[in-house]
N, C-alpha and C positions, 0 to 999 in steps of 0.2 A: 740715664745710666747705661743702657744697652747699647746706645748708639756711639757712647763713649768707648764702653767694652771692644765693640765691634771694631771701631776707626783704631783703637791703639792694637787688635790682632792682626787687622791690616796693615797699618801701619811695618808691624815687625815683620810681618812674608814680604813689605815690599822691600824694606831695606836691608834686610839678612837673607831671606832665601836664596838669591842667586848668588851669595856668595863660595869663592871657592875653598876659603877655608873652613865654612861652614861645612860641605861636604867631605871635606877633607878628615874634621874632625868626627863625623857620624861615621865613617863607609869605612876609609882607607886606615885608620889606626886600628880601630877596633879588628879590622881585619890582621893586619900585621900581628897584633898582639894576641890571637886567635890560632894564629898560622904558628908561631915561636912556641907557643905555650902547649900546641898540639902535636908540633914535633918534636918537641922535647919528653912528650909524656910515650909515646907510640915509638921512640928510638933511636929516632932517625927513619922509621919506615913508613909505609903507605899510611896515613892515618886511615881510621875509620870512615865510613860515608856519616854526611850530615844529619846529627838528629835534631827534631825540634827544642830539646833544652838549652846545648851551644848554638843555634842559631841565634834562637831569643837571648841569652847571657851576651853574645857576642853582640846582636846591635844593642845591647843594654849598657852596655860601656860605649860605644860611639854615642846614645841618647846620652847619660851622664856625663861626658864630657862635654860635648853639646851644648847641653844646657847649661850648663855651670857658666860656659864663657861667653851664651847667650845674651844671658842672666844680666852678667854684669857687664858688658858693651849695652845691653838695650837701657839699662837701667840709668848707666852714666851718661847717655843718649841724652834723657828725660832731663840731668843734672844738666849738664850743660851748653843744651837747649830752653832752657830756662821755660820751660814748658809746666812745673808741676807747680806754683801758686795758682796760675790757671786756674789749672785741675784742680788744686782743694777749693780754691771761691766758686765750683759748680756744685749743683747739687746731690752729686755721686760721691764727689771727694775723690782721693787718688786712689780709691779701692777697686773701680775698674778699668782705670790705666796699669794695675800692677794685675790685675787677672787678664787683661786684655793682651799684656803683653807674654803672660804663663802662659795664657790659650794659644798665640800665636807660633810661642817655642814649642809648644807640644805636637801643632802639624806640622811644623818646620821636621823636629828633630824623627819623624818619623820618617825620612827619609834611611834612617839607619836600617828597618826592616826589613825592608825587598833590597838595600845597595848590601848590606852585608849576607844576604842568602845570596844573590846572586854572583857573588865573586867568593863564599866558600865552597857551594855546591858546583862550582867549577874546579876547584880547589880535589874535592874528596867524595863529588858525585853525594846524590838524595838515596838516604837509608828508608829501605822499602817498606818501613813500617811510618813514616812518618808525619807525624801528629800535626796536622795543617791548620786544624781549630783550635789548639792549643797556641802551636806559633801567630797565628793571626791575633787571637783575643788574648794570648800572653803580652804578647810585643808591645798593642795598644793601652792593656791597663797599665803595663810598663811605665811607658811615656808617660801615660797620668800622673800614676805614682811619685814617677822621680822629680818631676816638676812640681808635685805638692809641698815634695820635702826641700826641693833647691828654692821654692818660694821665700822661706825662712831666709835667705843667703839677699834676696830680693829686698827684703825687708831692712837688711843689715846696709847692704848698698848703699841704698836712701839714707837709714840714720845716721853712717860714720861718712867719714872724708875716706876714701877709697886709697888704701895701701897695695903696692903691686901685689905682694907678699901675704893679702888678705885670702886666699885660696890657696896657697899652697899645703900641698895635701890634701884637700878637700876628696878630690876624686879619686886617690888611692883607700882613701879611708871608706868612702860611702860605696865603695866596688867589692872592700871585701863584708861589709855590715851587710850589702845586698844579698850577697850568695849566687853574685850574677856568674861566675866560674865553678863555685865547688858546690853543693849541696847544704844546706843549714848543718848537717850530722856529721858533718867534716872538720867544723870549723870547732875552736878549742871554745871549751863550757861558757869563757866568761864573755866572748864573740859571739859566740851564738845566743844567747840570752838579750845579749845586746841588739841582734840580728831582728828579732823578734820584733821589734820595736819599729820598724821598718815595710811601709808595704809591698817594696819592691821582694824584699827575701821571699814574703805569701804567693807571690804572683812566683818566682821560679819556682816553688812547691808545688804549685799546683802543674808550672807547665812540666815536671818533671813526674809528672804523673798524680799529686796530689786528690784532694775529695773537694766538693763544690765549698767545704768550711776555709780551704783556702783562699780561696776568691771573696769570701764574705768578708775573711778577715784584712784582705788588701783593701776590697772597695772601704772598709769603715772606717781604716789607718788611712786613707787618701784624704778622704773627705773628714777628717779630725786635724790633719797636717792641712788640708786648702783653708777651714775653719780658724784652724791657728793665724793664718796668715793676715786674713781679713782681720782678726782681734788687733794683730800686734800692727798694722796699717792704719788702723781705726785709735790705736794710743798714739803711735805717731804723729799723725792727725792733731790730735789734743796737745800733745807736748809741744810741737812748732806756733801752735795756737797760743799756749801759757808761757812757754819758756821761751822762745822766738829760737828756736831749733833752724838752722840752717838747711835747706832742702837743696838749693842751686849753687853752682858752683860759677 
């Protein structure tokens, strides 16, 4: 099972990472929509210097979309590579080719980190108070997080026949549930409630100055949402088994 895990995380850094839209989608959007969103709020004038909550929010949206479109190219990879009966007649099953391939999108999409600090603090220059341990250990539980919860999406892949139009929206939706732009105490009662529900919203609480119960409660929504994932892989599993469920395309 590990060595399964391992070859499908490799797997995904060899055939995604050098891509340039993969970079494109972590670094250069989120930046853009960073830069519009920061000058629209400041005037028109100089914005502010970079502090560590918009850094982290901002490669939080390049991770999110990222992975989303990771997600579903590696996963239709799998379809029509006719690679995944394989993978369930092994003794692992397809539960760590679909963690192998999470694990691999989560080092991938951290490229968003350092490429979106480095082309805003060019942008609006590093505000001197700023929080280096939060951005570092923000950004990465980030990544985890968002990948626990696009795992779901992972799972979805596999079971249906793939509609283009099966993601639209997705990432405007899961951007503002995150609270990767505004704060949780911004967002209207029945969004924020909803927010909650989410480990990434915990993770920008905490990087916005939060108490260490915010990081307890992302670490435990991650690993509830990676949990979930493995269940509903593990029914999958059984239903192609009973119902003869189509898995390749």
């Amino acid at each position: 099972m590990n060595t399964t895990f391992l070859r499908s995380a490799a797997d995904q850094l060899r055939m995604h990472a050098k891509s340039p839209m993969s970079t494109f989608m972590a670094v250069a959007f989120p930046c853009a929509f960073a830069f519009v969103i920061r000058s629209n709020a400041t005037g028109g004038n100089r914005a502010a210097e970079l502090t560590a909550d918009l850094s982290v929010g901002t490669a939080g949206i390049g991770m999110l979309d990222a992975i989303i479109v990771m997600v579903v190219f590696s996963l239709l990879g799998e379809k029509q590579w006719k690679t995944l009966y394989a993978a369930l007649g092994s003794p692992g099953g397809l539960v760590p080719v679909v963690l192998g391939r999470l694990g691999g999108i989560v080092v991938q999409s951290l490229i968003a980190l350092p490429g979106t600090f480095v082309v805003l603090a060019l942008f609006w220059g590093i505000d001197g108070g700023f929080a280096w341990g939060r951005w570092l250990v923000g950004g990465v539980l980030l990544a985890l997080a968002t990948a626990s919860v696009v795992g779901l999406l992972a799972v979805a892949v596999l079971r249906f026949p793939y509609s283009a139009g099966m993601t639209n929206g997705l990432t405007g939706l899961l951007m503002a549930l995150s609270a990767l732009i505004v704060p949780q105490s911004a967002l209207p009662g029945p969004v924020r409630a909803a927010a909650l529900l989410l480990p990434q919203s915990h993770v920008m609480a905490w990087v916005r100055g939060g108490a260490i119960g915010d990081i307890a409660a992302a670490v435990l929504l991650t690993a509830c949402y990676a949990a979930l994932v493995v269940l509903l892989v593990h029914r999958l599993e059984a239903a192609v088994r009973r119902k003869s469920v189509p898995l390749e395309v």
